[in-house]
MARBA-3410 file (N, C-alpha, C, O; in Angstrom, 1 decimal):
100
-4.3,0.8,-67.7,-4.2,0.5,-69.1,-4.9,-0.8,-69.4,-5.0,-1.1,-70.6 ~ -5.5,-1.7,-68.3,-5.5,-2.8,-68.7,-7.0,-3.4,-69.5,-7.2,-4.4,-70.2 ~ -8.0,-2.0,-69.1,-9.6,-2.0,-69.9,-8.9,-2.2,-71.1,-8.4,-3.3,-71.4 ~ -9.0,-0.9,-71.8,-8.9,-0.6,-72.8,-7.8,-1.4,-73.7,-8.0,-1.1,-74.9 ~ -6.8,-2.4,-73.5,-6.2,-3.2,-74.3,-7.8,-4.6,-74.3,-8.2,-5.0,-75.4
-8.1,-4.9,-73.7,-9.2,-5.8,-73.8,-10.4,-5.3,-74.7,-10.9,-6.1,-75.5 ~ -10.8,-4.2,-74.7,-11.7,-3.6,-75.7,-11.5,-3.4,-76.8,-12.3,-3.4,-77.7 ~ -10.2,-3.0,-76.7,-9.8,-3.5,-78.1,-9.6,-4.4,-78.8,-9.9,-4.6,-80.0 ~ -8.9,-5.4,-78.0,-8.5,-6.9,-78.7,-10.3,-7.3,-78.8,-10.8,-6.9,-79.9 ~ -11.1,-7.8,-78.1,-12.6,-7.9,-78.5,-13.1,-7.3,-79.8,-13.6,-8.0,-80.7
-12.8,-5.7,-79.8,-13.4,-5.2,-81.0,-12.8,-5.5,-82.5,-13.3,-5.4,-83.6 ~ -11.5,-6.0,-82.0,-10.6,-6.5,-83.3,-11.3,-8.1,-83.4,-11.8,-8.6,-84.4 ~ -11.1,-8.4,-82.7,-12.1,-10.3,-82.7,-13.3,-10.0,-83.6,-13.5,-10.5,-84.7 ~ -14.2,-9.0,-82.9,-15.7,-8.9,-83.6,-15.5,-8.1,-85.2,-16.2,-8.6,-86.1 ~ -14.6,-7.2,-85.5,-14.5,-7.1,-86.7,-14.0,-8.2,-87.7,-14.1,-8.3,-88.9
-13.6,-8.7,-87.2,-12.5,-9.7,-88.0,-13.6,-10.9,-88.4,-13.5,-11.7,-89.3 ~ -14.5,-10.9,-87.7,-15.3,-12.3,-87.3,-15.0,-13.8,-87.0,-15.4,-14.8,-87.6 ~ -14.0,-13.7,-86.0,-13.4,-14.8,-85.4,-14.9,-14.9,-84.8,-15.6,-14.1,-84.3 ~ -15.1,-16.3,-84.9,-16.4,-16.9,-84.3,-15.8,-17.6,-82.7,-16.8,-17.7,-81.9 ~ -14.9,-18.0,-82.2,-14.6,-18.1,-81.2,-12.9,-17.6,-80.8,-11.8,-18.1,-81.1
-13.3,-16.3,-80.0,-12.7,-15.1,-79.5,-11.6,-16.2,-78.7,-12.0,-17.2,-78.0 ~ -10.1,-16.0,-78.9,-9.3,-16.3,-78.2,-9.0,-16.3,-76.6,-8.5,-17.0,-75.8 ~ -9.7,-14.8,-76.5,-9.4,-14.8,-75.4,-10.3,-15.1,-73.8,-11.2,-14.4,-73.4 ~ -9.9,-16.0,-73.3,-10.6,-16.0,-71.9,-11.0,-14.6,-71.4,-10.3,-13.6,-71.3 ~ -12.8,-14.7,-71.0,-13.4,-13.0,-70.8,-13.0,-12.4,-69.3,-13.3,-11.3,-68.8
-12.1,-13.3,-68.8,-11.5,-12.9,-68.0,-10.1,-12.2,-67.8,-9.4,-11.5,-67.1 ~ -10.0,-12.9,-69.1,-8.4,-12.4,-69.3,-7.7,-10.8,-69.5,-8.3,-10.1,-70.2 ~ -6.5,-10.3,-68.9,-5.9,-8.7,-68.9,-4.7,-8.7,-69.3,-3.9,-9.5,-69.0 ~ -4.5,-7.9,-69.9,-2.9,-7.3,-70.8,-2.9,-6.4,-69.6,-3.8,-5.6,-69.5 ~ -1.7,-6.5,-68.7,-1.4,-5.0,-68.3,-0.2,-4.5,-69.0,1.0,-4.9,-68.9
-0.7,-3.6,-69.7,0.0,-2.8,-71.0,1.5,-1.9,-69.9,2.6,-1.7,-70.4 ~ 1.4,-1.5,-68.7,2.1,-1.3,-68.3,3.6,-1.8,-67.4,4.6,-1.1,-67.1 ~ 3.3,-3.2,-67.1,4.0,-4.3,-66.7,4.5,-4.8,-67.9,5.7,-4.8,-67.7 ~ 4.3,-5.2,-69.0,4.5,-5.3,-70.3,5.6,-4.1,-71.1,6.6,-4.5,-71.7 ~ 5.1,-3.0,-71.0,6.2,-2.1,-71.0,7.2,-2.3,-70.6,8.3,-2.3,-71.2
6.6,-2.5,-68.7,8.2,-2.1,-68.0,9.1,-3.0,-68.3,10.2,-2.5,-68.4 ~ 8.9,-4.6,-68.6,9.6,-5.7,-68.8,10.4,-5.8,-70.4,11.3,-6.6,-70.5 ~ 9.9,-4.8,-71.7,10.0,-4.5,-72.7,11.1,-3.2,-72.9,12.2,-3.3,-73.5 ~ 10.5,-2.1,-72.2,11.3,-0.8,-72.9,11.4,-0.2,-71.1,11.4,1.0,-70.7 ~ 11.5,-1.0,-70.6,12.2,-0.1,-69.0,11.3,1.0,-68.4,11.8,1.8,-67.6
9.8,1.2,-68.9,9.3,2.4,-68.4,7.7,1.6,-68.3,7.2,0.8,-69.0 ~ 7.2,2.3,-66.8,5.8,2.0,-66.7,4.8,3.1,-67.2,3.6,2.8,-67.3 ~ 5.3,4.1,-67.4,4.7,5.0,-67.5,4.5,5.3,-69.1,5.4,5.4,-70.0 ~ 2.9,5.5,-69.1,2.6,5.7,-70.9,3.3,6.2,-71.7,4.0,5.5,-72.5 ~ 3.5,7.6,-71.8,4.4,8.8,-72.1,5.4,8.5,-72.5,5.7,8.4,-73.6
6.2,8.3,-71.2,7.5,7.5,-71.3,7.6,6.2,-72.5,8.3,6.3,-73.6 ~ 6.7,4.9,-72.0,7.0,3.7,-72.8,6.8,4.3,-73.9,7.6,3.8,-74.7 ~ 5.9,5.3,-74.6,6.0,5.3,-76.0,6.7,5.6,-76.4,6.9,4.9,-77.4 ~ 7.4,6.3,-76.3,8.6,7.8,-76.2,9.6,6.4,-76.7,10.3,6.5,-77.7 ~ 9.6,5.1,-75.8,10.8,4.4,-75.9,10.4,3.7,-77.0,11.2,3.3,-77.8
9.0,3.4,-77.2,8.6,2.5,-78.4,8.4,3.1,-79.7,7.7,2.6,-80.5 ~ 9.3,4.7,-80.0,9.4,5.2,-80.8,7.8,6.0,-81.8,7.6,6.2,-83.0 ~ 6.7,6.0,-80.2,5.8,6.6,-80.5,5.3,7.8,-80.2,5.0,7.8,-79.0 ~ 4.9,8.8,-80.8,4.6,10.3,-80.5,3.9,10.3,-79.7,2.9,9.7,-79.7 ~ 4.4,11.3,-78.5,3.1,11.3,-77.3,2.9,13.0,-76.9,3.7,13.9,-76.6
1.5,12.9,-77.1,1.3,14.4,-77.0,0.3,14.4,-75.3,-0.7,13.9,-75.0 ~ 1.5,15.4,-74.6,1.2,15.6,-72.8,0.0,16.1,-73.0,-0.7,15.8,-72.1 ~ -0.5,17.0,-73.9,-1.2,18.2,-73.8,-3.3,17.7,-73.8,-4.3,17.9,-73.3 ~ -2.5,16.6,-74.9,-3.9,15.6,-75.4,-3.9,14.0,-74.1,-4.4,12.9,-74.3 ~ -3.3,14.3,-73.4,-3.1,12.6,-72.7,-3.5,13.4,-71.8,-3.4,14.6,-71.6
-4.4,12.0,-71.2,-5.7,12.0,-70.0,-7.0,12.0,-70.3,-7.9,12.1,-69.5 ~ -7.1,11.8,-71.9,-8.3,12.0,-72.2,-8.6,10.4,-72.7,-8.0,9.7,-73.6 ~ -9.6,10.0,-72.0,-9.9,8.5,-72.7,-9.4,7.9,-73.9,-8.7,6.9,-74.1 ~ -10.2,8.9,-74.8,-9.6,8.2,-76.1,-8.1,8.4,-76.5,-7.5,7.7,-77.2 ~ -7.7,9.3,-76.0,-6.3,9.9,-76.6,-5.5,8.4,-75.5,-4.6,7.8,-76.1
-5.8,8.2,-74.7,-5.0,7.5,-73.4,-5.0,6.1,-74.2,-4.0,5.5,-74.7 ~ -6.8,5.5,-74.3,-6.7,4.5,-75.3,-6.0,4.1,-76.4,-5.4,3.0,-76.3 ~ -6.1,4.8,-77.6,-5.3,4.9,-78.9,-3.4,4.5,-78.6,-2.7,3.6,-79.2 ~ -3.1,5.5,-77.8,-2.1,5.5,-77.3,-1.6,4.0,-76.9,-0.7,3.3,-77.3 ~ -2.4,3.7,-76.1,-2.1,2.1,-75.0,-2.2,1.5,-76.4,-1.1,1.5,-77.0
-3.5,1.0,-77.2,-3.9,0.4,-78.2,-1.9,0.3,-79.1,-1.4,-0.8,-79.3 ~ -1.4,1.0,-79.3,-0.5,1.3,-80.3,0.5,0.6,-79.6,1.1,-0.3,-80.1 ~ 0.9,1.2,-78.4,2.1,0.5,-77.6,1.7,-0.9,-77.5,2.6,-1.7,-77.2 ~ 0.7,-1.3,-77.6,0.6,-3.0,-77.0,0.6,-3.8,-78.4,0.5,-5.0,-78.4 ~ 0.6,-2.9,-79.9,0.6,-3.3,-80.7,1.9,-3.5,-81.4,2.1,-4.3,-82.3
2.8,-2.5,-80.8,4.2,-1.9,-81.2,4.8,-3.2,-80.1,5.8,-3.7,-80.5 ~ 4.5,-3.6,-78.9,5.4,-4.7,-78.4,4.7,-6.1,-78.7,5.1,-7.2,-78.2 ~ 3.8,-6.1,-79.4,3.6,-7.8,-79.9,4.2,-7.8,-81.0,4.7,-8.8,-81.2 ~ 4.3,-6.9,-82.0,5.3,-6.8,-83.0,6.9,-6.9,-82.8,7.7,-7.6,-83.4 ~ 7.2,-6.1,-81.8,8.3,-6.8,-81.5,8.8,-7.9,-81.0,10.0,-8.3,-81.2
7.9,-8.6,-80.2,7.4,-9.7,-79.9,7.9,-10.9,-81.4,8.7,-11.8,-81.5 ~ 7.1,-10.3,-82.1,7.3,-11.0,-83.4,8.8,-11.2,-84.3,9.4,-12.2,-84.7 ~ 9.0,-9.9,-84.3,10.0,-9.8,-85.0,11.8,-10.4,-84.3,12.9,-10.7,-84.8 ~ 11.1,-10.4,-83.1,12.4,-11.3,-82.5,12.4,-12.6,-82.3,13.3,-13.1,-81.6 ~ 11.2,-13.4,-82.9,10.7,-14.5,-83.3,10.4,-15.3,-82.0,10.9,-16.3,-81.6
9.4,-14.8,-81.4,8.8,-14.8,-80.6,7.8,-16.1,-80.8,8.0,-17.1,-80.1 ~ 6.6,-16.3,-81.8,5.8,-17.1,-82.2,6.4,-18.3,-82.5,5.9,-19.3,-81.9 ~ 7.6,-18.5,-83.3,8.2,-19.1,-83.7,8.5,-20.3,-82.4,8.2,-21.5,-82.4 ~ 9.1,-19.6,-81.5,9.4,-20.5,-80.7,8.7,-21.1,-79.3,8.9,-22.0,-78.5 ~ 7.6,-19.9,-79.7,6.8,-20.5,-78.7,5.7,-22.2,-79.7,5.1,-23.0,-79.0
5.7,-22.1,-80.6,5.3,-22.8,-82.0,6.7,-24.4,-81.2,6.1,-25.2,-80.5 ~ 7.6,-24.5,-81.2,8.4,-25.2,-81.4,8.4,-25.6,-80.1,8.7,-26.8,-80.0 ~ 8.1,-24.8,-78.8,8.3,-25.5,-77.4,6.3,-26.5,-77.8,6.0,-27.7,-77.7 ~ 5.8,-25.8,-78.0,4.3,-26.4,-78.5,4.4,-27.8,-78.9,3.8,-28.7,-78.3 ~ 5.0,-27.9,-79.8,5.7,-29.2,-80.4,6.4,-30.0,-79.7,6.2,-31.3,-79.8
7.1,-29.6,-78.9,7.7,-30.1,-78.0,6.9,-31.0,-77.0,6.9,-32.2,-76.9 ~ 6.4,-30.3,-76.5,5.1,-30.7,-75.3,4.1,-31.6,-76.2,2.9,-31.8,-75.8 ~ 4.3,-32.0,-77.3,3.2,-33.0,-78.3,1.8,-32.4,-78.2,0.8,-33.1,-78.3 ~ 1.6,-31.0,-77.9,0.8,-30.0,-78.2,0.3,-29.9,-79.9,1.1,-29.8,-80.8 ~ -1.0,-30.1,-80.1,-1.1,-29.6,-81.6,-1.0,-28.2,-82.0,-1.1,-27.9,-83.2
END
């Protein structure tokens, strides 16, 4: 899973026109360690299923269908991420450390 979260985040940078891309070109989301530590499942199908996203067996395995999928779950746990105020405190340990 871990291409295709990078290809995306990139293609989201280049539409957006962030002139300098956050992310180190080395850098990897593994969308499925991420999962497991999130919604208890490594497996795509599964984590979506728990991340309250439709997964069709019939269409999975197919690049894009596999992509879109990953793309969605890694967007559905940075959101959760958020919503449990996640930014916030990483914002405030920032502060902490006399970090700008």
């Amino acid at each position: 899973m871990r291409r295709s979260i990078r290809v995306f985040l990139n293609a989201a940078v280049n539409r957006c026109g962030i002139k300098r891309n956050p992310f180190h070109p080395f850098s990897s989301f593994d969308t499925a360690t991420l999962a497991g530590l999130i919604y208890g499942q490594t497996v795509l199908a599964r984590a979506c299923r728990a991340a309250g996203i439709e997964f069709d067996n019939k269409a999975a395995h197919s690049a894009r269908y596999d992509t879109e999928r990953t793309a969605e779950l890694f967007c559905a746990m940075v959101n959760r991420y958020k919503d449990l105020g996640g930014w916030q405190l990483a914002q405030r340990e920032q502060e902490m450390d006399g970090a700008d």
